[in-house]
FILUMLUM-349744 format. One record per residue: residue number from 1; residue in three letters; x, y, z of N, C-alpha, C in turn. Coordinates in Angstrom, 1 decimal. Atoms other than C-alpha are relative to their C-alpha. Example, Ala and Ser with C-alpha at 12.3 -4.5 7.8 and 13.67 -1.06 7.14 Angstrom:
+------+------+--------+--------+--------+--------+--------+--------+--------+--------+--------+
! resi ! resn !   n.xx !   n.yy !   n.zz !  ca.xx !  ca.yy !  ca.zz !   c.xx !   c.yy !   c.zz !
+------+------+--------+--------+--------+--------+--------+--------+--------+--------+--------+
!    1 !  ALA !    0.9 !   -1.2 !    0.0 !   12.3 !   -4.5 !    7.8 !    0.9 !    1.2 !    0.0 !
!    2 !  SER !   -0.9 !   -1.1 !    0.0 !   13.7 !   -1.1 !    7.1 !   -0.8 !    1.1 !    0.8 !
+------+------+--------+--------+--------+--------+--------+--------+--------+--------+--------+
//
This chain:
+------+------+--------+--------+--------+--------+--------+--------+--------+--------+--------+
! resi ! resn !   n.xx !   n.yy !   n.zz !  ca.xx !  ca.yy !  ca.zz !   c.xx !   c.yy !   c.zz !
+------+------+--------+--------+--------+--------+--------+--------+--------+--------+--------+
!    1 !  UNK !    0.3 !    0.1 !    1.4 !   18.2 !    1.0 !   11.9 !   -1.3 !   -0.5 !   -0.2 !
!    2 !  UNK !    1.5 !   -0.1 !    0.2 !   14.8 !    0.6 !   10.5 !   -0.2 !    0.0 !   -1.6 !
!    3 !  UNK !    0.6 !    0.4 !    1.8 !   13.9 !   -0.9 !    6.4 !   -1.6 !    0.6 !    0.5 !
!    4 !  UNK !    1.2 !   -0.2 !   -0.1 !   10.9 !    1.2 !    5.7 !   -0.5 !   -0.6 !   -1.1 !
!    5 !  UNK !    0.3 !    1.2 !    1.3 !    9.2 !   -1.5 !    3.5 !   -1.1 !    1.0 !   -1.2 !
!    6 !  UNK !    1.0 !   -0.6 !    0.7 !    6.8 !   -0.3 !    0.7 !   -0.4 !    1.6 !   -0.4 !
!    7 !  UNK !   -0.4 !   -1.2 !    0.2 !    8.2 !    3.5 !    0.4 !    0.1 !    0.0 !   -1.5 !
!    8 !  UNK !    0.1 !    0.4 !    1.6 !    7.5 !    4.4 !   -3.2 !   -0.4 !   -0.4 !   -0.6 !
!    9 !  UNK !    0.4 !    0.9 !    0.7 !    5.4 !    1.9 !   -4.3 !   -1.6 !    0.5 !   -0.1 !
!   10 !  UNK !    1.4 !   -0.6 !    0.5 !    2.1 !    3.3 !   -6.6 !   -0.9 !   -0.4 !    0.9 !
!   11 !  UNK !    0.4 !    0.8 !   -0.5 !   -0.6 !    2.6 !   -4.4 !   -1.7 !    0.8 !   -0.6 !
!   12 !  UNK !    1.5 !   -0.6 !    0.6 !   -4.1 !    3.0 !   -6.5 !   -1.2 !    0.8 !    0.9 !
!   13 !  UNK !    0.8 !   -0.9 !   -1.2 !   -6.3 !    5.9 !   -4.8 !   -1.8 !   -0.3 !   -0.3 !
!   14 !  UNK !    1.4 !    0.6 !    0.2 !   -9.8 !    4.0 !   -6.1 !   -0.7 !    1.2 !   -1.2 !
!   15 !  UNK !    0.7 !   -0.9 !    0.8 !  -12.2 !    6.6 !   -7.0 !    0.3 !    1.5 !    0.7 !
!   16 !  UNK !   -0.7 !   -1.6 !   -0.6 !   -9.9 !    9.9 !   -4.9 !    0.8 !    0.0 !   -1.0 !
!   17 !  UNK !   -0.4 !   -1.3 !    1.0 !   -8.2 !   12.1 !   -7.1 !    2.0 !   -0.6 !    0.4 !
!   18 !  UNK !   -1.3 !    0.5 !   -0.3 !   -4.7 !   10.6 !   -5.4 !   -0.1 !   -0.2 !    1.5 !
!   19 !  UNK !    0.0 !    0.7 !   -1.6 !   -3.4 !    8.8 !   -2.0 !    1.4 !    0.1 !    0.2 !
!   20 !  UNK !   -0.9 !   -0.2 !   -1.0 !   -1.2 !    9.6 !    0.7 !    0.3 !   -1.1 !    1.4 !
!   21 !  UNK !    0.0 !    0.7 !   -1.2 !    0.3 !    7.3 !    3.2 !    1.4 !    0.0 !    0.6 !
!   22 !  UNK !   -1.5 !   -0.2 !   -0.4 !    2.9 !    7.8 !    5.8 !   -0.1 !   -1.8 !    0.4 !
!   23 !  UNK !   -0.7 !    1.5 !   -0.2 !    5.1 !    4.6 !    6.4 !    0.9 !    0.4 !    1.1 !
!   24 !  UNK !   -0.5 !    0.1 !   -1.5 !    7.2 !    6.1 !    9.5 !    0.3 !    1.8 !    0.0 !
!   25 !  UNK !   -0.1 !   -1.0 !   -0.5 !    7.5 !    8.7 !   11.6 !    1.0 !    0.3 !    1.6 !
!   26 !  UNK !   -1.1 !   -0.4 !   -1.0 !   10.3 !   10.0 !   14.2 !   -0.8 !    1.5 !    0.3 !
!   27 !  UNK !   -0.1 !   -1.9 !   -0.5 !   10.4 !   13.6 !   16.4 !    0.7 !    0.7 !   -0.5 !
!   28 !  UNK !   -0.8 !   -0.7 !    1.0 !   12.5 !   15.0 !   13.4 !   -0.5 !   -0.2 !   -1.5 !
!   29 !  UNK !    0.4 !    0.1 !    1.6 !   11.0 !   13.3 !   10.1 !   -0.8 !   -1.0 !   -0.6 !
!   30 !  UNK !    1.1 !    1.1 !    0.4 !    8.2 !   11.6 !    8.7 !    0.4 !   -0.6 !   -1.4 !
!   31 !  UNK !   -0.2 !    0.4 !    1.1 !    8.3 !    9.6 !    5.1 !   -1.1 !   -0.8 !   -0.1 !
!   32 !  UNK !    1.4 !    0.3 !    0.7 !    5.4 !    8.7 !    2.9 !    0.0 !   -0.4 !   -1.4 !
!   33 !  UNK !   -0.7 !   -0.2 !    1.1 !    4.6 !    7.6 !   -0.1 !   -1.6 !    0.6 !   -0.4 !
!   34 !  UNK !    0.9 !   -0.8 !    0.3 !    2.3 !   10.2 !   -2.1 !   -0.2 !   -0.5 !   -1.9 !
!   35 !  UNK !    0.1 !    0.7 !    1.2 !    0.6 !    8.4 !   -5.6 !   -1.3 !    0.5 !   -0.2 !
!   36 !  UNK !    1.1 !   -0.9 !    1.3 !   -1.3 !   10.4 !   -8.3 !   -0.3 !   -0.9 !   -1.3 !
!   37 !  UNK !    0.1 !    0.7 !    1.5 !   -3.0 !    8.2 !  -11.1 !    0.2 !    0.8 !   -1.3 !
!   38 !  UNK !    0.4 !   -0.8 !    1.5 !   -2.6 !    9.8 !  -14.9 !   -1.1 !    0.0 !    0.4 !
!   39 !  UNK !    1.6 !   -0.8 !    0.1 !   -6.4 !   10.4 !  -14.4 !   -0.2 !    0.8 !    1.2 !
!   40 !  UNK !    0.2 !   -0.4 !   -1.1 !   -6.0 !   11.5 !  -11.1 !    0.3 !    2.0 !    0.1 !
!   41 !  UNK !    0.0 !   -1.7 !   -0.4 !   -5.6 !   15.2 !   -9.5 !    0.9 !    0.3 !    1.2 !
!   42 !  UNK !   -0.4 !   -0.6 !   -0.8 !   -2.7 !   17.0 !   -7.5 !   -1.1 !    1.1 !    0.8 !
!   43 !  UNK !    0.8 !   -1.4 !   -0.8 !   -4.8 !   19.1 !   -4.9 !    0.2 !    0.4 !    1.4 !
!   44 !  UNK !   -0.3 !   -0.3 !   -1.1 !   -2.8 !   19.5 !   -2.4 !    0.6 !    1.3 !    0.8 !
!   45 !  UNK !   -0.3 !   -1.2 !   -0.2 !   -2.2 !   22.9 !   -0.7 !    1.4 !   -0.3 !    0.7 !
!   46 !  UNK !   -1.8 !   -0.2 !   -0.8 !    1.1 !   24.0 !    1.1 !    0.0 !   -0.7 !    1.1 !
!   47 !  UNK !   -0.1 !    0.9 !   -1.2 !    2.5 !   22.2 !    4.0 !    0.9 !    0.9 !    0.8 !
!   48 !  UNK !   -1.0 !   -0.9 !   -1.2 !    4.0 !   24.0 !    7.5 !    1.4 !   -0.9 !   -0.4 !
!   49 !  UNK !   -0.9 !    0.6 !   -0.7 !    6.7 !   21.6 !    7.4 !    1.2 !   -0.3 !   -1.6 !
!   50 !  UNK !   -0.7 !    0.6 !    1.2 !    9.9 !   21.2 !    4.4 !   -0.2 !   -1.4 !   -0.9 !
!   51 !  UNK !    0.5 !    1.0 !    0.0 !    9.4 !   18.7 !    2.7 !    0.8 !   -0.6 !   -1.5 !
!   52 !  UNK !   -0.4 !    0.3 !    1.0 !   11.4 !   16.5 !   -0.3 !   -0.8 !   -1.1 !   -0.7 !
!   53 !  UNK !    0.5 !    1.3 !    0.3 !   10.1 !   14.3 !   -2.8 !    0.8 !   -0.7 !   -0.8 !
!   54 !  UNK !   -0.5 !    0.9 !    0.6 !   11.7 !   11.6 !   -4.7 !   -0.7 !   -1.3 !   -0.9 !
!   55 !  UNK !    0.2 !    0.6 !    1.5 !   10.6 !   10.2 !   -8.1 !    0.4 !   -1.2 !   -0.2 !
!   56 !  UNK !    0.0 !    1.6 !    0.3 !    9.9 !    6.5 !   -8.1 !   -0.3 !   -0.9 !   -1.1 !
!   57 !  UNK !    0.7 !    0.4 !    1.4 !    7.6 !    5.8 !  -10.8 !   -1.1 !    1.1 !   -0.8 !
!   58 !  UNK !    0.7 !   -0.8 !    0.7 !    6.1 !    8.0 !  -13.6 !    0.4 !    1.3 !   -0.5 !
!   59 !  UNK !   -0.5 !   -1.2 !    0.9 !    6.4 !   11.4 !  -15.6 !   -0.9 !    1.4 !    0.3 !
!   60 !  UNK !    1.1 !   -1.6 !    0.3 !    4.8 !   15.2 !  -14.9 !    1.1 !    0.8 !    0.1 !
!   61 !  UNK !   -0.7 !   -1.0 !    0.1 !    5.8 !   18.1 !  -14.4 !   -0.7 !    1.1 !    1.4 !
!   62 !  UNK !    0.8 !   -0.6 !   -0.8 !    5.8 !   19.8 !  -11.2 !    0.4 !    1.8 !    0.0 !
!   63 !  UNK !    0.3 !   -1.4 !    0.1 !    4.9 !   23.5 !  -10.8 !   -0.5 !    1.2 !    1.6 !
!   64 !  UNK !   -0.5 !   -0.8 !   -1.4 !    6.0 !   26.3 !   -7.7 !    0.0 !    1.7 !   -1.0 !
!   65 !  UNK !   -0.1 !   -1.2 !    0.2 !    5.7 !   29.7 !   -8.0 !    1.3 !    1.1 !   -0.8 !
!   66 !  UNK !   -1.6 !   -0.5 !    0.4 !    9.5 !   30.5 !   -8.8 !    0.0 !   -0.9 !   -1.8 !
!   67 !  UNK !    0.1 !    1.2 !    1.6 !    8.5 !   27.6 !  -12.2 !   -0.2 !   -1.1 !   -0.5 !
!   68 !  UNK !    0.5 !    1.7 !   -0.3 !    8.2 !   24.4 !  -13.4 !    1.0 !   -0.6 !   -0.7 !
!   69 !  UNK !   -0.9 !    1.0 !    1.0 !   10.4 !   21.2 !  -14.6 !   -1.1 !   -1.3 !    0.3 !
!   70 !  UNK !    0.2 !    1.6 !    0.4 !    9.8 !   17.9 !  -16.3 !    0.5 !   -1.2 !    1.6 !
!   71 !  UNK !   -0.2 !    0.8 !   -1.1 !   10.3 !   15.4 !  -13.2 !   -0.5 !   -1.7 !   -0.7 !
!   72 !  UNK !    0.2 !    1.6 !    0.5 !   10.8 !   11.6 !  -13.9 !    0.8 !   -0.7 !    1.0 !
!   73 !  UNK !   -0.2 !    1.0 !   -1.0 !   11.7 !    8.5 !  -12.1 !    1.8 !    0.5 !    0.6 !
!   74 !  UNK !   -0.9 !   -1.0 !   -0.7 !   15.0 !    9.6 !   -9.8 !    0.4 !    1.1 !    0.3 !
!   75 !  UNK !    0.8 !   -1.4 !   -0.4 !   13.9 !   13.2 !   -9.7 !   -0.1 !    0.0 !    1.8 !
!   76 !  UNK !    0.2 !   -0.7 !   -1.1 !   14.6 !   14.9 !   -6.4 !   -0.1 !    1.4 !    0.2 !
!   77 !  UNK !    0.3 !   -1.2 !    0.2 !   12.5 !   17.7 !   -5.6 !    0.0 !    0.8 !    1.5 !
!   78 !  UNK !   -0.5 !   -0.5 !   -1.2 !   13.3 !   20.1 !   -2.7 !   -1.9 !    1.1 !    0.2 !
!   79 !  UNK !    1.4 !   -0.8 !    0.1 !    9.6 !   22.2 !   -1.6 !    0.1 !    0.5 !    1.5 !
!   80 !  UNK !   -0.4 !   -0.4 !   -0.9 !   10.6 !   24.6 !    1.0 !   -1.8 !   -0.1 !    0.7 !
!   81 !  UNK !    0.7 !    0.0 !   -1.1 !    8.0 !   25.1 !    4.4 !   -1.0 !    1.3 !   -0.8 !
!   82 !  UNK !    0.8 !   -1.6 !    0.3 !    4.7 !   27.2 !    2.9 !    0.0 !    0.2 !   -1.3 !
!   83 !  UNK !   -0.1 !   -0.1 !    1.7 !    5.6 !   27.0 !   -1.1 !   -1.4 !   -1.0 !   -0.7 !
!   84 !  UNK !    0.9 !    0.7 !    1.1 !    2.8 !   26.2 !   -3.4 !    0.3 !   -1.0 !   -0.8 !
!   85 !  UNK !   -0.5 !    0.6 !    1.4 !    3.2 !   23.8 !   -5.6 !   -1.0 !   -1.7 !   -0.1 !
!   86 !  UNK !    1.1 !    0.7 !    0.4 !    1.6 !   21.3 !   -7.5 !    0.4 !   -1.1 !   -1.0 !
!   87 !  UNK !   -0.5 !    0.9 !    0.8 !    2.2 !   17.9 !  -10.0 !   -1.1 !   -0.1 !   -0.8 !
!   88 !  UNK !    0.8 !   -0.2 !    1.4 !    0.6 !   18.6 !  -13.5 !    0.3 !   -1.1 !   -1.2 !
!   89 !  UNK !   -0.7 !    0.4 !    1.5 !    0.6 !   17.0 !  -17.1 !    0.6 !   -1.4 !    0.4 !
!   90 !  UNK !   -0.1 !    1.3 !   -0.1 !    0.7 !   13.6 !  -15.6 !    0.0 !   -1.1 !   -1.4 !
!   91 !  UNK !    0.5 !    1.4 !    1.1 !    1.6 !   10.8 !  -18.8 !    0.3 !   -1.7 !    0.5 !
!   92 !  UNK !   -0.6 !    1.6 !   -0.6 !    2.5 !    7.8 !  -16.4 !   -0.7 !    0.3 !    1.4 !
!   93 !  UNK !    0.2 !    0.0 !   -1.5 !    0.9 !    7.3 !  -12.8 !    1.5 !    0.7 !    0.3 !
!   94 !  UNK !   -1.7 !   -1.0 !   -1.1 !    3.6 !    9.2 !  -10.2 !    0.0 !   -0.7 !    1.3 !
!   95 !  UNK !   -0.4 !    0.4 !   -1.5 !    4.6 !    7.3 !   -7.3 !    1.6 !    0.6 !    0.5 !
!   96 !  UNK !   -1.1 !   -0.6 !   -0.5 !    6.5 !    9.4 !   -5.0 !    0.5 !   -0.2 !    1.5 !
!   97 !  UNK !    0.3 !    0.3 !   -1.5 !    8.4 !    8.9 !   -1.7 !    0.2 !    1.7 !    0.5 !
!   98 !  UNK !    0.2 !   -1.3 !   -0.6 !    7.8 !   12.2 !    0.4 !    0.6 !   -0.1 !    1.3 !
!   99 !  UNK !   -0.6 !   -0.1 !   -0.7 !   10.1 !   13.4 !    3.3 !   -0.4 !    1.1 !    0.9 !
!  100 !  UNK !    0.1 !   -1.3 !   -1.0 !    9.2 !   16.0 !    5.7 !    0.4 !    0.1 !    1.1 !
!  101 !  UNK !   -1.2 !   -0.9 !   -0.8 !   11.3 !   17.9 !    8.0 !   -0.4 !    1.3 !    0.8 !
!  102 !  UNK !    0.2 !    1.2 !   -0.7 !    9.8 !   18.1 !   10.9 !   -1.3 !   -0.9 !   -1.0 !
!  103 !  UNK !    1.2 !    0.6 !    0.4 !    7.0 !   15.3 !   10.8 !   -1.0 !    1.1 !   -0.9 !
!  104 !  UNK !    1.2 !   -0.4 !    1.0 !    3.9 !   15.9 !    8.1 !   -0.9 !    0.4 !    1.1 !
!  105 !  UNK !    1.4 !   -0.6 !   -0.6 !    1.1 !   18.1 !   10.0 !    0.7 !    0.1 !    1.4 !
!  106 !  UNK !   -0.3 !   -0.3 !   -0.9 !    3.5 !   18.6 !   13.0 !   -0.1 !    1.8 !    0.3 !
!  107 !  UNK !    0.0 !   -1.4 !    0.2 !    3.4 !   22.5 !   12.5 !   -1.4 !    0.7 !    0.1 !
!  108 !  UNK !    1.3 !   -0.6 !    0.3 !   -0.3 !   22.5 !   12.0 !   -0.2 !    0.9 !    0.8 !
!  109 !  UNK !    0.5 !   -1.1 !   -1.4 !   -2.1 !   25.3 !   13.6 !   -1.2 !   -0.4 !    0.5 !
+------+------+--------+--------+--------+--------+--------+--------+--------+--------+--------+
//
């Protein structure tokens, strides 16, 4: 067993557009927590690897090719291996914790 401490928690990306930071990683699944200011910018492209997020703090609306919903604090979002998608219409910072299945950038080519 393993408390991954500070999963979820906003963490101000300065003067970048939003901040990513993994908190642990196994040979089956990484977790992170991924934090976009209201002023900030989703610009993140697709990922080889599945990936869930979970809605800690804040309000958008995220947006996939198949559509888009409202997403707020306990919001679990499923974002298959390769799907576009994107977190718009920010009215609250978004701190999210992020799961991927396998590890983040294990797939890379």
């Amino acid at each position: 067993m393993q408390i991954i401490e500070g999963a979820g928690a906003f963490t101000d990306p300065g003067t970048e557009p939003n901040h990513y930071v993994e908190h642990f990683r196994s040979a089956d699944l990484s977790v992170g927590t991924y934090s976009i200011p209201v002023v900030g910018t989703d610009d993140q492209t697709p990922h080889s690897e599945d990936e869930i997020y979970v809605v800690q703090s804040g309000r958008a609306t995220v947006v996939t090719p198949s559509g888009s919903a409202a997403v707020a604090p306990g919001s679990v979002i499923f974002v298959p291996a390769g799907e576009d998608h994107r977190f718009v219409d920010l009215t609250e910072d978004l701190a999210l914790v992020v799961l991927f299945a396998p590890p983040y950038e294990s797939r890379r080519v």
